[in-house]
One Martini backbone bead per residue (centre of mass of N, CA, C, O) as a GRO file, in nm:
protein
   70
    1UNK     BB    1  -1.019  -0.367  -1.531
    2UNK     BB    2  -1.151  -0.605  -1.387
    3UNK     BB    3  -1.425  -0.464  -1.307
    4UNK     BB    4  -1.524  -0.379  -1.590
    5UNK     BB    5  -1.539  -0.658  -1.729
    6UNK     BB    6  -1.759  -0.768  -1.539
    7UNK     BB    7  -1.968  -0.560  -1.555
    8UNK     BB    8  -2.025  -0.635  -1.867
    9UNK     BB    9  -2.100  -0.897  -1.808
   10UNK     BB   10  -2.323  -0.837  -1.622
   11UNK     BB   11  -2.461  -0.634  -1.810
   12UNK     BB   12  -2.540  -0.876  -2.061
   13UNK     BB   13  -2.689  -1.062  -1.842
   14UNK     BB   14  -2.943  -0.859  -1.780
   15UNK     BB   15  -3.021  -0.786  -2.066
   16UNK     BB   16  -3.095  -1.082  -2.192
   17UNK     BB   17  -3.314  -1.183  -2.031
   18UNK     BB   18  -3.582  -1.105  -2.064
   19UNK     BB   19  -3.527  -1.172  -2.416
   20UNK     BB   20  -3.597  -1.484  -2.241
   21UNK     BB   21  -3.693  -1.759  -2.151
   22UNK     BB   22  -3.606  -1.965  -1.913
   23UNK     BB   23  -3.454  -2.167  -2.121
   24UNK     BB   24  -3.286  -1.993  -2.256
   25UNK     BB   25  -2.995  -1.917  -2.452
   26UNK     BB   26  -2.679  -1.765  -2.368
   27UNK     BB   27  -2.374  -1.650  -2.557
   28UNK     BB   28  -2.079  -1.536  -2.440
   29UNK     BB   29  -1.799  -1.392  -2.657
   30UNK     BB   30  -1.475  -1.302  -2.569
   31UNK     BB   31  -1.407  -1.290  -2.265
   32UNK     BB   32  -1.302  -1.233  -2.009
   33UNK     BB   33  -1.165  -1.480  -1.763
   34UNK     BB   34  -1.209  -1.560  -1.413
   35UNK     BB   35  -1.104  -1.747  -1.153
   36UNK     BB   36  -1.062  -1.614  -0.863
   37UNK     BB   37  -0.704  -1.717  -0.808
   38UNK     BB   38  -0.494  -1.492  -0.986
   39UNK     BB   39  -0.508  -1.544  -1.219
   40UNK     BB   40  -0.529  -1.477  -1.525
   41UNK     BB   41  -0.680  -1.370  -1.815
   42UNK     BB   42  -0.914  -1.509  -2.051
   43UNK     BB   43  -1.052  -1.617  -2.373
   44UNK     BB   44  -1.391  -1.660  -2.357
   45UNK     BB   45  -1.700  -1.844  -2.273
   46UNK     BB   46  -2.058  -1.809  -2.193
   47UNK     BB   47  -2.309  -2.025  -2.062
   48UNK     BB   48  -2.673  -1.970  -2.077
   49UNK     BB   49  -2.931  -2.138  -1.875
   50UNK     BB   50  -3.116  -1.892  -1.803
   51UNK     BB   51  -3.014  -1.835  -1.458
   52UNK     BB   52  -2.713  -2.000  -1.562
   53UNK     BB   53  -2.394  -2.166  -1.591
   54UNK     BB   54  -2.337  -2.431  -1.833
   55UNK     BB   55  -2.078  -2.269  -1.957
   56UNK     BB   56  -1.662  -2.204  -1.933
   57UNK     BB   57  -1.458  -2.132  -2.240
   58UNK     BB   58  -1.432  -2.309  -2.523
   59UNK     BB   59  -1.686  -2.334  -2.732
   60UNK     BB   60  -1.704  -2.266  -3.036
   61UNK     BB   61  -1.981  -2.504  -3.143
   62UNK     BB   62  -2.208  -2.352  -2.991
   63UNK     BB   63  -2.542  -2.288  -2.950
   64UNK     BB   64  -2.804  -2.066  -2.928
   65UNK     BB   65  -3.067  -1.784  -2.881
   66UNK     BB   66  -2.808  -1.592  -2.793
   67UNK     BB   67  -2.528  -1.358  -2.899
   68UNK     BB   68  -2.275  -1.245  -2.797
   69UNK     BB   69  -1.996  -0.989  -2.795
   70UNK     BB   70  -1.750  -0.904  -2.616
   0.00000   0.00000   0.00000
C-alpha cells in the first residue's frame, strides 16, 4: 500500500514536470504522507517548484500553476 502511494505521488511529480516553466509550481492536493520515521501515513498537500519541494502539509489556500488532486 505504501509503495504504491509513492509511486502515484511520483508518477505525478513526473507527469506534470514538463507541462511547466523551471520555475512553475504544482500543488498535490490530498496525497497521503508519510515522513519515513514510521510514523502512520497523514493526508497532507505537496508544494512543487521547479524541481523543488518548497512545501509539506496542510496547505489550505496556497495558489498554484497546476494542481493535482492526489
Amino acid at each position: 500500500m505504501i509503495r504504491r502511494a509513492l509511486s502515484v505521488l511520483a508518477l505525478a511529480c513526473l507527469m506534470v514536470q514538463p507541462a511547466l516553466a523551471q520555475d512553475g509550481t504544482v500543488l498535490i492536493r490530498n496525497g497521503r504522507l508519510l515522513d519515513g520515521m514510521g510514523n502512520p501515513w497523514i493526508f497532507g498537500d505537496v508544494l512543487l517548484r521547479g524541481d523543488r519541494i518548497e512545501a509539506v502539509g496542510r496547505l489550505g489556500d496556497v495558489k498554484a500553476d497546476l494542481v493535482v488532486d492526489a
